[in-house]
N, C-alpha and C positions, 0 to 999 in steps of 0.2 A: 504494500500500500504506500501511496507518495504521500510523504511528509507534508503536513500543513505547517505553513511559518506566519507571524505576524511581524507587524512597523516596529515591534521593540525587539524580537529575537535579530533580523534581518541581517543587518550588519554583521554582529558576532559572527556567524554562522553563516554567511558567505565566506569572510573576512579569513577567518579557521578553516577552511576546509582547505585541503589539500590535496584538492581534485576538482574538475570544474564542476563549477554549480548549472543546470538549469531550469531556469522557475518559470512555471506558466501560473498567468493573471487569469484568474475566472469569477465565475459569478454562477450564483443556482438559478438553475432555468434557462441556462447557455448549449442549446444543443451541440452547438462546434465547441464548446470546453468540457463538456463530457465525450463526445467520441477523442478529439486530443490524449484525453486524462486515460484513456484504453490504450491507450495506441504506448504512453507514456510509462502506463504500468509493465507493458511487453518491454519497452527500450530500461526498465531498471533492472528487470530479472535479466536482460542479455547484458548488461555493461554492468552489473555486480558490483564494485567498489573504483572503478574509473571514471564513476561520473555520480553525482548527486541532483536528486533529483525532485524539487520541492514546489508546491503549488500556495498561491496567493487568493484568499476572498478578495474581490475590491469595494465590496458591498461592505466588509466588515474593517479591511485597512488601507489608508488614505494614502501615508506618506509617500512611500514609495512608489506606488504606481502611479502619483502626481510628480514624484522628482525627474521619475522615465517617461511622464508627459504620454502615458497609456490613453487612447484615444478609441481603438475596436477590441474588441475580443474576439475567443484569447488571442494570447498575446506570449510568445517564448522571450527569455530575456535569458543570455550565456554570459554568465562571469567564471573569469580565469583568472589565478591572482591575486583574490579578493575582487578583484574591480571588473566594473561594466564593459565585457566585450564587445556583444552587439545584441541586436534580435535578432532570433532564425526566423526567417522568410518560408515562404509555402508550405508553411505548417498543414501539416497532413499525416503520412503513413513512418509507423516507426525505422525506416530501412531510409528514407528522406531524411530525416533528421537528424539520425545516427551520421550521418555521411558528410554532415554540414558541420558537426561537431569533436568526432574523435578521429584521428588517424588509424586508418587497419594498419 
């Protein structure tokens, strides 16, 4: 199951991981962030401790997905380093995403 984070763990726990993070922005009653968040549950059990992988309410927390200027849902957001690498584009099928984020 993907981790749920909120506006006060955020930081930390990007900041700490030492593996990239990526966090998808959703909301309940978002058809495209429930099929993502399937798609996202397959890319955790396949990348196992190479990648982290945690989901955002935006109904429930403000800060950040106003400082990343979140405008549609969902929304992929890849931090490496602690810090904001980019969003992944054509969010869709886990074998897309995997491919835009880890080296084989």
């Amino acid at each position: 199951m993907i981790q749920a984070i909120d506006d006060r763990q955020f930081d930390r726990v990007v900041e700490t991981a030492r593996v990239p993070v990526l966090v998808e922005f959703w909301q309940p009653g978002c058809g495209g962030c429930r099929a993502l968040l399937i798609e996202l549950e397959k890319l955790a059990a396949e990348c196992g401790e190479r990648l982290l992988i945690l989901k955002m309410n935006v109904q429930e927390n403000y800060q950040i997905p106003a400082e990343l200027e979140i405008s549609s849902l969902p929304a992929l957001a890849l931090y490496r380093n602690g810090r904001f690498d980019r969003f992944i584009g054509g969010v869709g099928k886990k074998d897309a995403i995997l491919q835009q984020i880890l080296p084989r």
